[in-house]
N, C-alpha and C positions, 0 to 999 in steps of 0.2 A: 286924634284920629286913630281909631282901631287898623291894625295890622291883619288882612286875613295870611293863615298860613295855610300854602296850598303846598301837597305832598311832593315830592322831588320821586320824579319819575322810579330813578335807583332804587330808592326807600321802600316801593311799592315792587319792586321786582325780587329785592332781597328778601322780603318778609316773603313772599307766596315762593322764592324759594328753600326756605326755612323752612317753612309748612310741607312743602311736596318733602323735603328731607326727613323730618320728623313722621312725617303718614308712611312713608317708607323701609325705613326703620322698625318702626311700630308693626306694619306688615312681617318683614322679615322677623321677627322674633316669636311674632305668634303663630305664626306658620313657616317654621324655616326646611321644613320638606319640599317646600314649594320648588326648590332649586338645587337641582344637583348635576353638577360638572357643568356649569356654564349653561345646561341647558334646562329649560321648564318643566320640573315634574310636577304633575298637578295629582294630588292625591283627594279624592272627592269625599272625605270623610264625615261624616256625620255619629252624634250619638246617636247608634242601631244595635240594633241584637244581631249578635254574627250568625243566626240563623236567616237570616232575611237580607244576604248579601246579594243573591243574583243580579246580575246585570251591574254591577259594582267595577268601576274602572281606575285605572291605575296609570301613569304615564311614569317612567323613569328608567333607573340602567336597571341592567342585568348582569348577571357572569353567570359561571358555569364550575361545575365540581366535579372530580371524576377520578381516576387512577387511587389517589391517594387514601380515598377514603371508602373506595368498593370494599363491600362486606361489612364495614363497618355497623355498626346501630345508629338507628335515625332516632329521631326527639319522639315518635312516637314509637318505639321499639322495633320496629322490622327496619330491615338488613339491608342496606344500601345496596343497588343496582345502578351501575352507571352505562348500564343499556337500556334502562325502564326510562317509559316518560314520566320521569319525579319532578320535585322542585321543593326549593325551604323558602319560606315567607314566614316571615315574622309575628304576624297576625291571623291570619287567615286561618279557620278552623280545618284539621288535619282531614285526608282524604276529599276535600274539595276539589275540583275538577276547572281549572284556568282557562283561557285561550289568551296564548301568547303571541304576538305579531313584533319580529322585528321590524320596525318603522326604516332601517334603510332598502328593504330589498318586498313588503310586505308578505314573507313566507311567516306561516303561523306552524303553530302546535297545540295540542291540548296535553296540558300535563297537571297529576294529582300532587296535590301538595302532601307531605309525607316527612316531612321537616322542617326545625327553626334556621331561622339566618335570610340572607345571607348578615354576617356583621363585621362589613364594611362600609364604611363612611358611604351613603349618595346611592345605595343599590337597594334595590327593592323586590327582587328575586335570583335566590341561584339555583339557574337548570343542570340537570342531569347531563353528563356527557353526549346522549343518543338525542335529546331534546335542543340543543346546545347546534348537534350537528345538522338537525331536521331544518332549522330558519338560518342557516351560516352564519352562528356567533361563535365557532369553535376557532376556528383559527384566530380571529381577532381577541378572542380573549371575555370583550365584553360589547354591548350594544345599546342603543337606546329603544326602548318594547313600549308594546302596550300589554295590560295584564284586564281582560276582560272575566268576572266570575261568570262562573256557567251552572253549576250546580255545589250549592253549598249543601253538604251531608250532614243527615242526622245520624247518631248514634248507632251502629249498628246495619247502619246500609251502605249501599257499594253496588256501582254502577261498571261494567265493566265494557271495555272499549277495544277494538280487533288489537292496539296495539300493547295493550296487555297479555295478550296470549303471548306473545312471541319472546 
């Protein structure tokens, strides 16, 4: 008399938890920007030409730079202003123009980017001082934003905004 062997419930809940383990895992490694401080940063990246970033979204932390490093030189050689609405992103081609929203209080800003960094573990932009104080990330230090592109620059152009003048 054949024996059938029927799967034991357990058997079947350990393997599909293995697997959810393993896809998980597998997740996290290939995309480990996905997560920074406990919270979801989804970075929507694609292979593009950084000319054709508009409309290009960003979810993650922020901080902010200031005192220390006014006057200084930025990564693309002009002069640090921690009154200017600046910002350093890592990526994003220099003089581009962001819209930043902190997600606790949704006050925004637009600031050009005008520097590399930030490089800190889980942040994905640091604002200028005056940028920092516009959406209330200054006292806190730092925030979870949105970083929407808005106009990414070519070579040689430059868009100028009322709070530039000032």
């Amino acid at each position: 008399m054949k024996h059938s062997k029927k799967k034991n419930p357990d058997e079947l809940f350990n393997f599909l938890l293995s697997s959810l383990i393993i896809c998980s895992y597998t997740f996290l490694n290939i995309w480990p920007e996905v997560f920074a401080n406990d919270q979801i940063a989804f970075s929507f990246k694609r292979g593009y030409d950084k000319s054709s970033l508009r409309g290009e979204i960003w979810y993650g932390m922020a901080s902010w730079y200031g005192p220390r490093f006014h006057g200084k030189k930025t990564s693309n050689g002009e002069k640090y202003n921690k009154r200017k609405l600046t910002a350093a992103h890592k990526e994003l081609p220099f003089n581009t123009k962001v819209l930043v929203t902190n997600l606790q209080n949704n006050k925004s800003v637009v600031v050009r980017i005008n520097d590399r960094g930030p490089f800190v573990r889980n942040r994905i932009i640091d604002l200028s001082e005056r940028a920092a104080e516009k959406i209330d990330l200054k006292g806190k230090g730092t925030g979870y934003i949105k970083i929407q592109v808005l106009t990414p620059m070519l070579r040689d152009q430059e868009i100028r905004t009322p709070e530039d003048e000032s």
